[in-house]
KEVEX-295697 format. One record per atom (N, C-alpha, C, O): residue in one letter; y, z, x. Coordinates in steps of 0.001 Angstrom, whole numbers, plus 500000, padded with zeros to 6 digits. Example, Ala and Ser with C-alpha at 12.3 -4.5 7.8 and 13.67 -1.06 7.14 Angstrom:
% residues 2
A494310507800513190 A495500507800512300 A496700507800513200 A496681508465514236 S497750507080512850 S498940507140513670 S500030507870512900 S501138508039513409 
END
This chain:
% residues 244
X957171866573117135 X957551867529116093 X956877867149114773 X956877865972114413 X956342868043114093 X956102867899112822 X956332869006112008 X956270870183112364 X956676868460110590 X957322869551109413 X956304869245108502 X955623868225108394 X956309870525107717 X955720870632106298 X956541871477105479 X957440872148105985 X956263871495104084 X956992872143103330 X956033872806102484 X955007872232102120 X956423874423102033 X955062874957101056 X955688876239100137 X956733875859099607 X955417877407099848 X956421877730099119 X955997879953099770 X954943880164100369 X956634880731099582 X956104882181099527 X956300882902098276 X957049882382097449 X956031883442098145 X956473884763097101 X957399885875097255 X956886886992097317 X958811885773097335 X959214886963097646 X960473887358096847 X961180886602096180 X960602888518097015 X961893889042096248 X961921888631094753 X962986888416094175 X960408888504093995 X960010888289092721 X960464886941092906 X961240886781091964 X960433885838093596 X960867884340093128 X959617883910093995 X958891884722094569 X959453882576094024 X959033881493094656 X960151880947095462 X961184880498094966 X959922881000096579 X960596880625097514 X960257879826098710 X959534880329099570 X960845878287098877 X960407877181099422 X960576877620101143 X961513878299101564 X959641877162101860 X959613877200103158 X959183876234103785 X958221875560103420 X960098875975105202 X960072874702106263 X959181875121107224 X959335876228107740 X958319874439107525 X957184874758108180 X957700873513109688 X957360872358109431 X958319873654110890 X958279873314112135 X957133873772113260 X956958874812113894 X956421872461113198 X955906872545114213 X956337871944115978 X955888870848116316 X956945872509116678 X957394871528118019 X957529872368119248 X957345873583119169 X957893871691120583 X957512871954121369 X958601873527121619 X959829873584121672 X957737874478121714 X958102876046121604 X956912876797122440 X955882876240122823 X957153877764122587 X956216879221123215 X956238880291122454 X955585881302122712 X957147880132121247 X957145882053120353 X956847881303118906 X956750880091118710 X956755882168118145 X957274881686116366 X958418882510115991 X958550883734116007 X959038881784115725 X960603882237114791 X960810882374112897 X960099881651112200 X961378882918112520 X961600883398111143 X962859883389111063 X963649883894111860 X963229882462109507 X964954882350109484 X965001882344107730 X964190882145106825 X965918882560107805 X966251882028106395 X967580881163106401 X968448881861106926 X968104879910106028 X969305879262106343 X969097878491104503 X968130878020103905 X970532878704104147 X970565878024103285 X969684878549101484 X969790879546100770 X968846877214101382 X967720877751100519 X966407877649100466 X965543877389099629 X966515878015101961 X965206877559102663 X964700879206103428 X965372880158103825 X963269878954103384 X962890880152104446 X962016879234105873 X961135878406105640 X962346879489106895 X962136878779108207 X961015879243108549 X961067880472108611 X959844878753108845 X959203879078110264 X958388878363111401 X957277877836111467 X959404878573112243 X959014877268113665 X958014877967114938 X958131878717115908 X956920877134114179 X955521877466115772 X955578876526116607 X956270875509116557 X954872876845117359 X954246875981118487 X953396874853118179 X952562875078117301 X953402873485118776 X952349872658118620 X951643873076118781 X951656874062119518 X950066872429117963 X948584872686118261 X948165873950117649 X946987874180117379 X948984874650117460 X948699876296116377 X947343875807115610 X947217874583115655 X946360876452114956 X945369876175114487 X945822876486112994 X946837877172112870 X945181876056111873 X945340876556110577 X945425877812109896 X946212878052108980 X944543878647110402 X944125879973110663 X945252880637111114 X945618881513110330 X946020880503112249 X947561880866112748 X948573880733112134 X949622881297112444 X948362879579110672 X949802879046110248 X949358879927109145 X950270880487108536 X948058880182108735 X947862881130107444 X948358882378107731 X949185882771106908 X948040883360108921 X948271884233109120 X950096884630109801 X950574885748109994 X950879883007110066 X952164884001110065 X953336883592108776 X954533883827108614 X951939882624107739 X952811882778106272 X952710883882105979 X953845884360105956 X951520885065105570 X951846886261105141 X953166886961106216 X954298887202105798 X952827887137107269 X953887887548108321 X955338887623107572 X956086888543107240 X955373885698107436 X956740885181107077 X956858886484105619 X957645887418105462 X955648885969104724 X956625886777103259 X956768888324103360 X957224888902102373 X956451888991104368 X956496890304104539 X957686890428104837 X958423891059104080 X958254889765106206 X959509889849106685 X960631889056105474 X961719889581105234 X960395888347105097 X961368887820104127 X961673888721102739 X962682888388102118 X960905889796102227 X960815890606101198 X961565891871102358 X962301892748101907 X961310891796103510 X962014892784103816 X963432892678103792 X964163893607103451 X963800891638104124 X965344890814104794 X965703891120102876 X966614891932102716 X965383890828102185 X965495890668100971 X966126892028100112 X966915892212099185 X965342892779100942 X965624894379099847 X966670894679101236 X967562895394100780 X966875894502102354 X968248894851103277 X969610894495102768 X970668895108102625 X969047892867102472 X970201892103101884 X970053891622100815 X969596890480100769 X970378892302099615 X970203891437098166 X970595889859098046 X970058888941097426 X971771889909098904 X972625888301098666 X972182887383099470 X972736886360099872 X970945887892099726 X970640886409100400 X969431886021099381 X968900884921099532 X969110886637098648 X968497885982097267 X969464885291096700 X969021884194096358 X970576885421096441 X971029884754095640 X971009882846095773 X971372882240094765 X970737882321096565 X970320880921096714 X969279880685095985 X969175879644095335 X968379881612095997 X967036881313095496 X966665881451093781 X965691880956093213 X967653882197093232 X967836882345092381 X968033881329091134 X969129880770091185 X967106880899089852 X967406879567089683 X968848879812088195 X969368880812087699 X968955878773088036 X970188878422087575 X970159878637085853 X969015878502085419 X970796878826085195 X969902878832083380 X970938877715083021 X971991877805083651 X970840876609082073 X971667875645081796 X971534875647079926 X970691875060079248 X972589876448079499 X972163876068078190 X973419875368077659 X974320875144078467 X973558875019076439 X974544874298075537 X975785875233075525 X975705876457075630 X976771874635075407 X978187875263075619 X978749875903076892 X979878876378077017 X977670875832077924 X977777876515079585 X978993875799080243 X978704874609080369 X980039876023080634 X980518875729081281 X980223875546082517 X979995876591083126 X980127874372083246 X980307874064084682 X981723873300085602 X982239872182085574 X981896874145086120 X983698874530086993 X983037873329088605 X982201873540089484 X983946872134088298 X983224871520089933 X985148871399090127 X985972870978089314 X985334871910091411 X987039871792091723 X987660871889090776 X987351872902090148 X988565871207090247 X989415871687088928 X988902871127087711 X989497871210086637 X987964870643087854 X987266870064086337 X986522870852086244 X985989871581087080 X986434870763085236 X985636871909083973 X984458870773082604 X984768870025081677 X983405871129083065 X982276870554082224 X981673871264080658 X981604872493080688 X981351870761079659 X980607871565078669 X979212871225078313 X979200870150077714 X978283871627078426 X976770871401078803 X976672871526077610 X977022872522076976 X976018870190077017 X974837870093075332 X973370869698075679 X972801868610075589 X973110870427075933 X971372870847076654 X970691870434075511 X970907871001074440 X969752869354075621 X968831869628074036 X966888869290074860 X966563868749075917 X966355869691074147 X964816869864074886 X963760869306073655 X963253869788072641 X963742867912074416 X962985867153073332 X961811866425073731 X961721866034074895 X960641866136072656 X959387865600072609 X959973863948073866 X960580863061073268 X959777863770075128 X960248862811075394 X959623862013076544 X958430862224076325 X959672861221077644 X959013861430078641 X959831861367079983 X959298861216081082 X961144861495079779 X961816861792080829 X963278862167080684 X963683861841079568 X964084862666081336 X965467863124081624 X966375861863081662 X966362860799082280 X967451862659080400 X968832861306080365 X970319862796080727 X970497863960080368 X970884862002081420 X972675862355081097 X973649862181080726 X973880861260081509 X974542862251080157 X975708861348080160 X976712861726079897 X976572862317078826 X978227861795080361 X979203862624080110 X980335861388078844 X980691860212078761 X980424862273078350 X981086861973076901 X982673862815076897 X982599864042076953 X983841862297076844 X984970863482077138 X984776864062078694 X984674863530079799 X984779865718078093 X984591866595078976 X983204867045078745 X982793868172079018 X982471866039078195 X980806867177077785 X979875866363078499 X980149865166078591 X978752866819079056 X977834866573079422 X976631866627078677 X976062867680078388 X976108865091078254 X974494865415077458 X973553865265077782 X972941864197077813 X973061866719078237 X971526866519078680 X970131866721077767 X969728867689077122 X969538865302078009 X968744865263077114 X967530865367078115 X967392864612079077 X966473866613077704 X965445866668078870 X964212866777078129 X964248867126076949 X962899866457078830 X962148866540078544 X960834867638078423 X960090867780079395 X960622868354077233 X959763869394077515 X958451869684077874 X957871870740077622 X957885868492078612 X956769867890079369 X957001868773080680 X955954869201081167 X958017869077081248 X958297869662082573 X957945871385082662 X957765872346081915 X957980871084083919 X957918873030084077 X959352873499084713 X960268872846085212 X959210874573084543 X960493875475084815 X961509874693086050 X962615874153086064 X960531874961086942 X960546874397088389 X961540872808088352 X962635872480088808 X960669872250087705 X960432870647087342 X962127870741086687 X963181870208087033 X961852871442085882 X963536870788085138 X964474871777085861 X965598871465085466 X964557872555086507 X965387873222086908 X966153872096088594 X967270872066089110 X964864871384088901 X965341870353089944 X965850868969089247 X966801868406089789 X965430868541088390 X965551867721087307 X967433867842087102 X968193866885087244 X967729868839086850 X968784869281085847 X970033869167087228 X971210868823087122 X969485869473088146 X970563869762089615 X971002868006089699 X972126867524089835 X969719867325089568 X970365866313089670 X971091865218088682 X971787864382089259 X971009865148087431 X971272864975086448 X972825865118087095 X973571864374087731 X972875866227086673 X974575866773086790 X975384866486088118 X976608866429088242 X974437866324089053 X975323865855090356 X975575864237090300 X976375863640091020 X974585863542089123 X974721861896089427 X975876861649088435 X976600860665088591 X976105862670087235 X977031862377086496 X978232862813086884 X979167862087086547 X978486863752087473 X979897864578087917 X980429863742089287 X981613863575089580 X978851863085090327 X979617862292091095 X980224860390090428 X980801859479091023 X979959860459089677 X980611859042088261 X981669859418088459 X982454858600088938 X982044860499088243 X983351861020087493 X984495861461088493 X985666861596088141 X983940861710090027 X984465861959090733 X984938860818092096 X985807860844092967 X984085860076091791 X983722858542092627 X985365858103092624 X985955858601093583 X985849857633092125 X987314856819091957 X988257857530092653 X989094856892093293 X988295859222092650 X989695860068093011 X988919860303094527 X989818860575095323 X987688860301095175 X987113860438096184 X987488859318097169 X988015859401098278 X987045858169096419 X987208856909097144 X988778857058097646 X989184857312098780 X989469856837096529 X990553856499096720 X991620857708097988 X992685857376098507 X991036858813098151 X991173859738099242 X990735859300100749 X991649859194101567 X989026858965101293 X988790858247101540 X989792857051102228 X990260856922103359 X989876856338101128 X990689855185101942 X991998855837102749 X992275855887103947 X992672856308101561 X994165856966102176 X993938857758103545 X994824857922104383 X992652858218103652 X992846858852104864 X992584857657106225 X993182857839107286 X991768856618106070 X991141856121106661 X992544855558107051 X993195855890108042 X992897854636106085 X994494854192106368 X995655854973107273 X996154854489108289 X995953856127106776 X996615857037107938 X995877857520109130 X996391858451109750 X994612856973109597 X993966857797110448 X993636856442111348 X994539855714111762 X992014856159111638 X991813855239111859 X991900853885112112 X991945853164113109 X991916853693110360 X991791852471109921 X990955851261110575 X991193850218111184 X989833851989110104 X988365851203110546 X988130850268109233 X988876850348108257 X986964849324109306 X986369848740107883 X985522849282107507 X984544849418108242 X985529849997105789 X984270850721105405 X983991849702104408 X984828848976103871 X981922849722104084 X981361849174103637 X981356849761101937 X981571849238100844 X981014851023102385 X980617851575100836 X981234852906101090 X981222853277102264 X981881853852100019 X981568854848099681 X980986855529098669 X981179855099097532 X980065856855098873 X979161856847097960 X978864858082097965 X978596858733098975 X978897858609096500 X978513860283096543 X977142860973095979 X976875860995094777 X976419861459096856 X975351861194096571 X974452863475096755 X975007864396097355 X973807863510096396 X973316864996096098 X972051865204097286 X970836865024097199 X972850865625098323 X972199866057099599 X972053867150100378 X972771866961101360 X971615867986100447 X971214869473100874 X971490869650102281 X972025870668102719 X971011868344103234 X971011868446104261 X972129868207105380 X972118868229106611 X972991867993104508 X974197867689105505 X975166867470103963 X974815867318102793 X976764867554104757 X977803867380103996 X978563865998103711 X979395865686102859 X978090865450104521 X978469863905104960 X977747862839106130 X977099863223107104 X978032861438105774 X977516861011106776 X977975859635106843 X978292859050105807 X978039859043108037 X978162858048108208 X977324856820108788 X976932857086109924 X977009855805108436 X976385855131109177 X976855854021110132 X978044853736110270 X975705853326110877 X976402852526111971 X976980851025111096 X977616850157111693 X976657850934109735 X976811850100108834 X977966850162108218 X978349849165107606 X978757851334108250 X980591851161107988 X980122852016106162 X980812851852105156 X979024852738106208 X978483853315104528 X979307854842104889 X978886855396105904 X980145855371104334 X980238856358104628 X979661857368102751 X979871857131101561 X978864858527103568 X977906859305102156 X978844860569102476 X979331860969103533 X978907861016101231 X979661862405100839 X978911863454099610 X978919863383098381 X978256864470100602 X977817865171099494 X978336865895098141 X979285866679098124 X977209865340096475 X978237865847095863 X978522867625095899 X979371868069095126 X977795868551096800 X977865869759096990 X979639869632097365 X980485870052096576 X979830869276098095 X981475869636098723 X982123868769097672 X982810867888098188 X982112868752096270 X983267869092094832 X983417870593094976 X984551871044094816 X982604871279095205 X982835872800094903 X983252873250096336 X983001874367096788 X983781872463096870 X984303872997098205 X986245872804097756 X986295872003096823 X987359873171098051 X988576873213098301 X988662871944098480 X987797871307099081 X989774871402097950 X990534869493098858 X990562869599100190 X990080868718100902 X991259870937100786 X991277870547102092 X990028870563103100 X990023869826104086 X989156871283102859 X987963871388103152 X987181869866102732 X986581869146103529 X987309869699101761 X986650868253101289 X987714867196102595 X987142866295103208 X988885867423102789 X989851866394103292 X988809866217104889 X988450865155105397 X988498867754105435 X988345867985106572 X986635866950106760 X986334866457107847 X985978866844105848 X984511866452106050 X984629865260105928 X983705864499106215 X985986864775105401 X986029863063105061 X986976862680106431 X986706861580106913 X987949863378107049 X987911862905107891 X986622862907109483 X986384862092110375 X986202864002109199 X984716863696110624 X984225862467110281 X984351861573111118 X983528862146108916 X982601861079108796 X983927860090108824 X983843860862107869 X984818859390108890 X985931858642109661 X986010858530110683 X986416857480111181 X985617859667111451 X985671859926113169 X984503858657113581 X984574857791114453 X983499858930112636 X982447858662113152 X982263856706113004 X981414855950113477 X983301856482112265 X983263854757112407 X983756854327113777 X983590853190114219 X984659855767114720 X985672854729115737 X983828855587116910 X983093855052117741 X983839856629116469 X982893857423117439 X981176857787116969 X981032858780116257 X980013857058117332 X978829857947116283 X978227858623116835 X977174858065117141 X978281859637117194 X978271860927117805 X978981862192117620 X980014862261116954 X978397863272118245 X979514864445118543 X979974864814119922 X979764865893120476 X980590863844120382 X980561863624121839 X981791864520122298 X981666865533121609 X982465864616122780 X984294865498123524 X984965864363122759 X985574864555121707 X984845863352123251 X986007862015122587 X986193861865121171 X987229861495120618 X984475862364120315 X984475862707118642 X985382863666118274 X986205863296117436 X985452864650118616 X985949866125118280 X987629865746118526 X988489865804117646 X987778865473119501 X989334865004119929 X989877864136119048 X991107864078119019 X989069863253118117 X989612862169117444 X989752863619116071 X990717863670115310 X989035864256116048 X989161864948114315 X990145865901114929 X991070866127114149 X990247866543116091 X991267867666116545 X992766866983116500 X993725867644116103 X992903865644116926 X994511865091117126 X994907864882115428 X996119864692115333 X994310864868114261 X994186864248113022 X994498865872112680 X995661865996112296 X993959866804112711 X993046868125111624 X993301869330112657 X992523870263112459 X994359869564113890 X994167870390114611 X993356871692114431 X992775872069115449 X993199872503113239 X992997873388112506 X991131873488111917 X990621874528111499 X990290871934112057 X989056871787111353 X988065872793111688 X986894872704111318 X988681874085112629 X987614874940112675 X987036875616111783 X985827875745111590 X988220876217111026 X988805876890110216 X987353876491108693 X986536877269108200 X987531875444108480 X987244874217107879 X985526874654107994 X984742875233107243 X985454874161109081 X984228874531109355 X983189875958108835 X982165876093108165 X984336877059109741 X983955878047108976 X984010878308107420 X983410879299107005 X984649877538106568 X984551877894105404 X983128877466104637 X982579878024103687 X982584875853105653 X981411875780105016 X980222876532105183 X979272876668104412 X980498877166106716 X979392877377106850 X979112878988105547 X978257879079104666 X980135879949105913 X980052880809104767 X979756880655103827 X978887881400103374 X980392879453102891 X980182879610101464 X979169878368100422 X979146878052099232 X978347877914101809 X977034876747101749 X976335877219100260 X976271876433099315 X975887878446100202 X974863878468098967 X975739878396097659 X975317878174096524 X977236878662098098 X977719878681096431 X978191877295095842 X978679877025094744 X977851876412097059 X978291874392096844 X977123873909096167 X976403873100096752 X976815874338094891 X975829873675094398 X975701873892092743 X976195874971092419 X975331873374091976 X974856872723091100 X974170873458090120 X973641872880089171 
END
């Protein structure tokens, strides 16, 4: 298998696309998330991958004017001074300032957030810049009432030994655990519900007694969470609005 990443034009934005190459017989077109998909066949020639990027942005401008709301992921974010940002029941106040500098600072003060950025960047540049800024400071702030959940559950559940917990700004998953006792919690799921957040902290728990998604995994989060379907479905629906 091999991936690349490159970008299209559609629905008036720039819009990033996953380029899969692996073992297949058709090419597929997706959009998941804030991503636009398209998975060929090994060995495709260059010439083939040129000709089903236009493909891709034709069909994706189409999907686009069918469904307005699936632009909305792609859509970038405006961050100015006095903006409120709502993560679960905290409430942030953004002092945005754009100065001669050579790189990006944060820091939350009270309830305010100061972002000091640099106007060396492009749109692009600080608009990814800024996602993370605010996810390294809001997960500071959220680290202590997380952890301390975390344990309580681990304690009524398990009660395995964890190494670290750690909240960290990851697109690709909601959580994770390693075979090292690290359990990672994306800071996307603050903007998810407690119980929904409860439901992702107990799987990655599952996964200290189980590391897999085996029948015996699922049974350990089903006897705990009878209900984590539910759960499930809420992320999968409301994925593009867990962010930053």
């Amino acid at each position: 298998m091999k991936k690349y990443r490159t970008h299209i034009n559609a629905g008036g934005l720039e819009v990033p696309v996953d380029i899969t190459l692996e073992r297949r017989y058709d090419t597929r077109f997706g959009i998941t998330g804030k991503r636009v998909t398209l998975r060929m066949p090994l060995g495709v020639s260059a010439d083939f991958i040129r000709q089903q990027l236009s493909g891709l942005q034709v069909w994706a401008q189409k999907q686009f004017e069918l469904k307005p709301a699936l632009l909305e992921p792609f859509e970038g974010k405006t961050y100015n001074t006095g903006h409120v940002l709502t993560v679960g029941k905290r409430q942030y106040v953004l002092d945005v300032s754009l100065e001669e500098r050579a790189t990006h600072t944060a820091r939350l003060i009270g309830n305010t957030i100061s972002l000091q950025l640099s106007n060396k960047s492009t749109p692009m540049q600080l608009t990814k810049s800024v996602k993370t800024l605010l996810s390294r400071v809001v997960a500071g702030d959220f680290h202590p009432e997380i952890s301390r959940r975390v344990l309580d559950w681990n304690d009524r559940t398990f009660r395995q030994g964890i190494k670290s917990i750690n909240l960290k700004y990851n697109h690709s998953n909601w959580g994770s655990c390693s075979a090292h006792s690290n359990v990672n919690l994306s800071t996307r799921l603050l903007f998810a519900p407690d119980e929904v957040q409860d439901y992702v902290i107990l799987h990655e728990l599952a996964h200290l007694v189980e590391l897999n998604h085996s029948h015996r995994f699922w049974a350990l989060v089903a006897q705990h969470m009878p209900d984590f379907e539910e759960k499930e479905g809420w992320l999968k629906t409301n994925r593009a609005k867990c962010d930053f």
